[in-house]
MARFI-614536 format. One record per atom (N, C-alpha, C, O): x, y, z. Coordinates in steps of 0.05 Angstrom, whole numbers, plus 5000, padded with zeros to 4 digits. Layout:
BEGIN
XYZ...
This chain:
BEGIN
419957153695419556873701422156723704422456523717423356813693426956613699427656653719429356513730426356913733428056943763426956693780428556593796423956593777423256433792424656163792425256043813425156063769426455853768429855843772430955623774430755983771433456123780433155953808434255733811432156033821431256093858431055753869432055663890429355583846429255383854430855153843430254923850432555193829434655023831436955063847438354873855437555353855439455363874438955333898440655353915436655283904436055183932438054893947439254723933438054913977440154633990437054513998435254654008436854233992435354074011436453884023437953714014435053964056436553824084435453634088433053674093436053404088434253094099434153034127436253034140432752994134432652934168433352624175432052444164434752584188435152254188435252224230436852274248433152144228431852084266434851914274436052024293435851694263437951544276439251624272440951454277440851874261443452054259443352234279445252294294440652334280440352564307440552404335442152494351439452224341439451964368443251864367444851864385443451824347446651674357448351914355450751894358446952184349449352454357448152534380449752614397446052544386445452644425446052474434447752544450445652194435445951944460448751934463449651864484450752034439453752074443454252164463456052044475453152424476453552564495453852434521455452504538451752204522451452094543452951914547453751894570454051734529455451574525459451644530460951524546460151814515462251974525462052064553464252044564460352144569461352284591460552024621460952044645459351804607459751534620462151464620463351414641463351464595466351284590467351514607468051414629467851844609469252014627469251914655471051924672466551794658465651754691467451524706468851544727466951244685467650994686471451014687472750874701472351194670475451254674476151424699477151304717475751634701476151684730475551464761477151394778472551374757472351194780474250854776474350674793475450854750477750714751480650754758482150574765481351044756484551144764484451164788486451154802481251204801481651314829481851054841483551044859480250784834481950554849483750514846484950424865485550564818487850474823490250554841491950414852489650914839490251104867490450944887492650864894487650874901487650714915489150484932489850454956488950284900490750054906493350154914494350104936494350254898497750334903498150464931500150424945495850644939497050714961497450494987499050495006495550344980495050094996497549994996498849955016498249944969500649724964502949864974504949744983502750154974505950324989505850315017507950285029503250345033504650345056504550055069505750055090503349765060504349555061506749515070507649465093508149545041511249705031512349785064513149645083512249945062512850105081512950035116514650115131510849895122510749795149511949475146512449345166512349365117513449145125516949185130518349065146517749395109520949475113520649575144521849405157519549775162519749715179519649505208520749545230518649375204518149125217520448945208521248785225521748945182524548795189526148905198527648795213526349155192529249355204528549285236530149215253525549345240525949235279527249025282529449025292525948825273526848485270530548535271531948445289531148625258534548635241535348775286536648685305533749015282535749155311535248955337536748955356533148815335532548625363534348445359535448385380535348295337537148075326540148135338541447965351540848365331543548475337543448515360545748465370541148605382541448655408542348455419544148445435539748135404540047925425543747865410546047855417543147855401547247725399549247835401551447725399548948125408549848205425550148115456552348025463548448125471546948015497548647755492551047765494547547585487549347285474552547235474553647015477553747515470556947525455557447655486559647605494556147775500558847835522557347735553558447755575555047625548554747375574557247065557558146895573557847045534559946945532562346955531564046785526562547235535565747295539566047365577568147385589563647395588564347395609565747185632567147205652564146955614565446725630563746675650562846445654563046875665562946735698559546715698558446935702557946495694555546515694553846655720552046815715554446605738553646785767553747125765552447265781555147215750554647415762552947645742553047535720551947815740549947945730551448235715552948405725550348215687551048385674547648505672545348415675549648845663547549055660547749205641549649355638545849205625545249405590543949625590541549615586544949825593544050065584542750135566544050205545539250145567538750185533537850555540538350685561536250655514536250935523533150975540532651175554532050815537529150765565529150715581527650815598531250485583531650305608533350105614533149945595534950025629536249865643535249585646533049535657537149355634536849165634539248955657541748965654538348825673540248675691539348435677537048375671542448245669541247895669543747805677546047885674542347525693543347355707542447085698540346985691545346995700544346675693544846485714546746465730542146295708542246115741543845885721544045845697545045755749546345505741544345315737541945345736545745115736543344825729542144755768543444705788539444765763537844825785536144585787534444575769536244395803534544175813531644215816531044255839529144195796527444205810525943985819523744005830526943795814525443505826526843435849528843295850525443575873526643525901525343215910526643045923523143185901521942945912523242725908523542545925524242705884525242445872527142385888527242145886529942485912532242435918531242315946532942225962
């Protein structure tokens, strides 16, 4: 008879608790939301940045054009003024195409009035 009671004090009793089991499964769901919600956040930010680089990028080019049309025209500018002679026509070699300019003198267009 001691063996019997031996047996039942060394026994483990397990308690079941319903809101321990629900907030350890719904974890699952809940963690791989927050996984979901962080990725579909890095990937806008991916996004943005790339947006924001090639911005970046087409606006540096668009001044460097700005910067080489600038230098052309004052160029253009610097030796129709060193040429002096407004009549006669200078010609620019670009690597596309050929530019002639000529400058008119001061040209009357109010014939009626005289």
């Amino acid at each position: 008879m001691k063996n019997k009671n031996k047996n039942k004090k060394g026994k483990v009793v397990i308690t079941f608790d319903e809101d321990s089991r629900r907030d350890y499964i719904l974890g699952f769901r809940k963690r791989k939301n927050m996984r979901r919600k962080k990725a579909k956040d890095q990937q806008e930010k991916l996004k943005k940045d790339c947006i924001r680089n090639a911005k970046q990028k087409k606006k540096k080019e668009l001044e460097r054009n700005v910067d080489e049309h600038k230098q052309s025209a004052d160029e253009i500018t610097e030796d129709a003024a060193e040429s002096g002679s407004c009549n006669e026509p200078i010609t620019y070699n670009y690597a596309d195409h050929f530019v002639t300019v000529t400058t008119i003198g001061d040209v009357d267009l109010n014939l009626d009035e005289k």
